[in-house]
C-alpha positions in Angstrom: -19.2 5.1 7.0 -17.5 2.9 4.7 -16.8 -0.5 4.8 -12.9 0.2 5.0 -13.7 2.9 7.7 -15.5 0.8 9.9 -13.4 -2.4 9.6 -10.5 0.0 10.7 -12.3 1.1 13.9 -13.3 -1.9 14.7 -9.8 -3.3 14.2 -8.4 0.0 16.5 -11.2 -1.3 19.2 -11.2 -5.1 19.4 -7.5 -6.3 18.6 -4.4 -6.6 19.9 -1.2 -6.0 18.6 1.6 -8.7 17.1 5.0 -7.0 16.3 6.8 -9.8 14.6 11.0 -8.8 15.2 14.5 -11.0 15.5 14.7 -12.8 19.2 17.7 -12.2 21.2 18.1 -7.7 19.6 16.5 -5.1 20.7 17.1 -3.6 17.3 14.8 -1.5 15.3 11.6 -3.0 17.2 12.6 -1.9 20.3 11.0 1.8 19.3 7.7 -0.6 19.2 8.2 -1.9 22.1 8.6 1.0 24.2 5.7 3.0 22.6 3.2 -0.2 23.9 4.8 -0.6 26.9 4.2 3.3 27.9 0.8 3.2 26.6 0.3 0.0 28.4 -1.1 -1.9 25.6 -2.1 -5.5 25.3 0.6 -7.4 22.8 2.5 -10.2 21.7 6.0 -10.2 20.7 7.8 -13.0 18.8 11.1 -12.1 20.0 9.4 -14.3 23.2 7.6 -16.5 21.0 8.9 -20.7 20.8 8.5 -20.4 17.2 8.9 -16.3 17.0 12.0 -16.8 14.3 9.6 -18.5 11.8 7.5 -16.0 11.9 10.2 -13.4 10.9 11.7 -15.1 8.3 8.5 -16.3 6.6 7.9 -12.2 7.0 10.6 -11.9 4.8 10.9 -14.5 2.6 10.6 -14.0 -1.3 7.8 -16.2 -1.4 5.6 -13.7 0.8 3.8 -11.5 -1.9 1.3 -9.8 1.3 -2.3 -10.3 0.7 -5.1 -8.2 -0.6 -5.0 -5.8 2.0 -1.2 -5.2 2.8 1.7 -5.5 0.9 4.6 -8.0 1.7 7.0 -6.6 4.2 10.6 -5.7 3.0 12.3 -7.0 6.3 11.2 -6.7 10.0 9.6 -5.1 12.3 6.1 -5.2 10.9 3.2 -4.8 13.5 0.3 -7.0 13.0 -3.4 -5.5 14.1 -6.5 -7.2 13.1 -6.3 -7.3 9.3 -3.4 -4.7 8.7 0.4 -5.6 8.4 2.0 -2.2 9.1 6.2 -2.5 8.2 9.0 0.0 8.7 9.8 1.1 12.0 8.5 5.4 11.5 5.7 4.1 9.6 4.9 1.8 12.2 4.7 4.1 14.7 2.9 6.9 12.9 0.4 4.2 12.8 0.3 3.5 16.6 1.0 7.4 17.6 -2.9 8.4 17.9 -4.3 4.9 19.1 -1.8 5.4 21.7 -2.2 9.1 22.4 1.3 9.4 21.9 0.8 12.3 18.9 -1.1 15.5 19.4 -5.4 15.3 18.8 -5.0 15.9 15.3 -8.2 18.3 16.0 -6.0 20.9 18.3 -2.6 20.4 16.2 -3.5 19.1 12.3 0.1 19.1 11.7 1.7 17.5 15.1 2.1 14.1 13.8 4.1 15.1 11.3 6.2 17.6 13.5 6.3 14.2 15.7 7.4 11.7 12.6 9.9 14.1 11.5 12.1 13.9 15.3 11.8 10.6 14.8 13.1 10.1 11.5 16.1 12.7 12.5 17.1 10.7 15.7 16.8 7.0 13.3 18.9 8.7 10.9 21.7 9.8 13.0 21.8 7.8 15.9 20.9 4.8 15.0 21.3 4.3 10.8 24.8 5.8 11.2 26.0 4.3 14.5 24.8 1.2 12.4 27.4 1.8 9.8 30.3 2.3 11.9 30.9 -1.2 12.5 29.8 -2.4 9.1 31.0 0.7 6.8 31.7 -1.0 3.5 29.3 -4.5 3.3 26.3 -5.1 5.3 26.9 -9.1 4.6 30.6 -8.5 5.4 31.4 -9.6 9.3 33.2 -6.6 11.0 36.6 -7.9 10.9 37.0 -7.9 7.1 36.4 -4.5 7.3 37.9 -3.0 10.9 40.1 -0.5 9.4 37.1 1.0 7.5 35.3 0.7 10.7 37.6 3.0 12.5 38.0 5.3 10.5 34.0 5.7 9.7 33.9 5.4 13.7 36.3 8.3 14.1 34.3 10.8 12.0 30.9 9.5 13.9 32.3 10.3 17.3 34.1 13.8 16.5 31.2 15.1 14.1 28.3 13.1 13.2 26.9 12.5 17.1 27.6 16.1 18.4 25.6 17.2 15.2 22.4 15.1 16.1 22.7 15.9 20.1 23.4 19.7 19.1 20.2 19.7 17.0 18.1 17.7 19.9 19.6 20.2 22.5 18.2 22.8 20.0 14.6 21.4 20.0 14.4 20.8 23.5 15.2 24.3 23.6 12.9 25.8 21.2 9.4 27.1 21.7 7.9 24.1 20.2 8.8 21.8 22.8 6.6 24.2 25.1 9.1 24.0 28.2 11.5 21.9 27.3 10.5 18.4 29.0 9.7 16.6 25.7 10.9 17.5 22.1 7.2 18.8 20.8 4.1 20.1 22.9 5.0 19.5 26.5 4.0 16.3 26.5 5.4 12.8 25.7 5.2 11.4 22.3 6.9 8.4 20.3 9.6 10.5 19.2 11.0 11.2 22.6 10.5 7.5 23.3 12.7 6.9 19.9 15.1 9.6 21.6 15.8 8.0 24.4 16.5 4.6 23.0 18.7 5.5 20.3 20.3 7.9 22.8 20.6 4.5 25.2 21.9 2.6 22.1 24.9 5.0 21.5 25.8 5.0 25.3 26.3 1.1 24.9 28.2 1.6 21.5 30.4 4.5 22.3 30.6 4.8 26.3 33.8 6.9 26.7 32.5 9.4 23.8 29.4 10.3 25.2 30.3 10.5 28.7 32.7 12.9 27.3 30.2 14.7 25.4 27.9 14.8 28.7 30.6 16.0 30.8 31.2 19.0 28.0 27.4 20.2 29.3 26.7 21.0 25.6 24.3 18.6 25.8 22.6 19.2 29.3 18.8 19.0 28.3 19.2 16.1 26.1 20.5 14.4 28.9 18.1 15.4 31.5 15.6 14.7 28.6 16.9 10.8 28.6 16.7 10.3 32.6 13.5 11.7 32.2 11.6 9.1 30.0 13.9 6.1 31.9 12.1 7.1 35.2 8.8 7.1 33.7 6.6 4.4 35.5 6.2 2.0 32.3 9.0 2.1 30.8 11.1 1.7 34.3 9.0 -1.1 34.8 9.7 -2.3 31.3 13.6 -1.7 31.4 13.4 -4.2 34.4 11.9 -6.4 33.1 12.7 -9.9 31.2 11.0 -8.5 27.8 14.0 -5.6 27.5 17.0 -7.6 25.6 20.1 -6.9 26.1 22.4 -5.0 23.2 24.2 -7.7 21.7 25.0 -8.6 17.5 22.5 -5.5 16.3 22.7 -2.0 15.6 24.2 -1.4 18.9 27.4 -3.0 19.4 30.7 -2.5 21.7 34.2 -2.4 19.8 36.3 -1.0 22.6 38.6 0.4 19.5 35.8 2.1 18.0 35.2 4.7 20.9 36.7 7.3 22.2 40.2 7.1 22.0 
């Protein structure tokens, strides 16, 4: 075994996790969150930290050139586990998925995780990267209201096209052979991209309220749907959804502009 092998299974063994993430957003370390919190996996969290923030923006800052082992992280989440810095949400929780038996054995299904990684970079994409840019369609640094006509307009073409393409392709997979029944989106059982699923699913309920009760009431969507009650009612992650560690939507990727939803 080599020395890189065996540090990393000691590391897998021994230590507990640090995802380092904005206080007061559930945001893009939410997915994290939930994939610990199902597994029921010993972790810290800065977003609950007293001096959580200086650990994100240090994470970020252009002095931070990473160390020998891990490059610096662009921007947050990163997930901290012995010696590893692990950034960028997918990548973070391709890293997790088999510690947390939330991919297929890699030994029964060599290509699984990938099948698993690729759900989860479709529902990122779509429901949460462009929900993102409805409110902030021209400048990222800009505040919403120097660009609210934009807004609109970008909001308009998200509601009417964009989110009944992603739902219509998650309807399709629930659907599919793959899922093996349709309970979870690959191998009838739960992985971290249905856990991705549901929140970004959750996020565009806040966001756009009237559109997707419209869309659920079309029944276009009917295993989607069923597929996000199903995950809520899972034993961790009710328990975690009550809790005081889920934040509430507020300034983040989900936000409410009544004249962004349905009209």
């Amino acid at each position: 075994m080599t020395t890189r092998a065996s540090k990393r299974q000691k590391t897998e063994q021994k230590d507990a996790y640090h995802l380092i993430y904005w206080p007061s957003i559930p945001g893009r370390g939410e997915h994290i969150r939930l994939a610990l919190e199902e597994a029921g996996a010993e972790y810290t969290d800065t977003a609950h930290q007293e001096d959580g923030m200086k650990a994100v923006t240090s994470l970020s800052s252009d002095h931070n050139k990473g160390d020998s082992t891990n490059p610096p992280a662009f921007a947050p989440p990163a997930l901290k586990h012995g010696e590893y810095t692990i950034s960028q949400t997918p990548n973070i929780l391709m890293y997790l998925g088999p510690q947390l038996g939330l991919v297929p054995d890699v030994s029964e299904d060599p290509v699984g995780i990938y099948h698993v990684n690729s759900l989860t970079l479709t529902a990122l994409d779509g429901l949460s990267n462009e929900p993102h840019d409805t409110h902030h369609p021209i400048a990222v640094m800009e505040y919403y209201e120097a660009q609210k006509e934009e807004a609109k307009k970008k909001a308009k073409d998200y509601r009417e096209s964009r989110l009944p393409k992603f739902l219509g392709y998650f309807e399709r997979v629930l659907s599919g052979d793959a899922s093996k029944g349709g309970e979870y989106l690959y191998g009838g059982q739960l992985t971290y991209a249905d856990l991705v699923l549901f929140q970004t699913v959750d996020g565009v309920s806040f966001a756009f309220p009237k559109c997707v009760e419209k869309l659920k009431g079309s029944g276009k969507y009917e295993k989607v749907f069923q597929h996000y009650e199903r995950v809520k009612g899972r034993e961790n992650i009710k328990a975690y959804l009550g809790s005081e560690r889920r934040q509430k939507y507020s300034m983040g990727i989900y936000r409410y502009y009544p004249e962004l939803d349905d009209e």
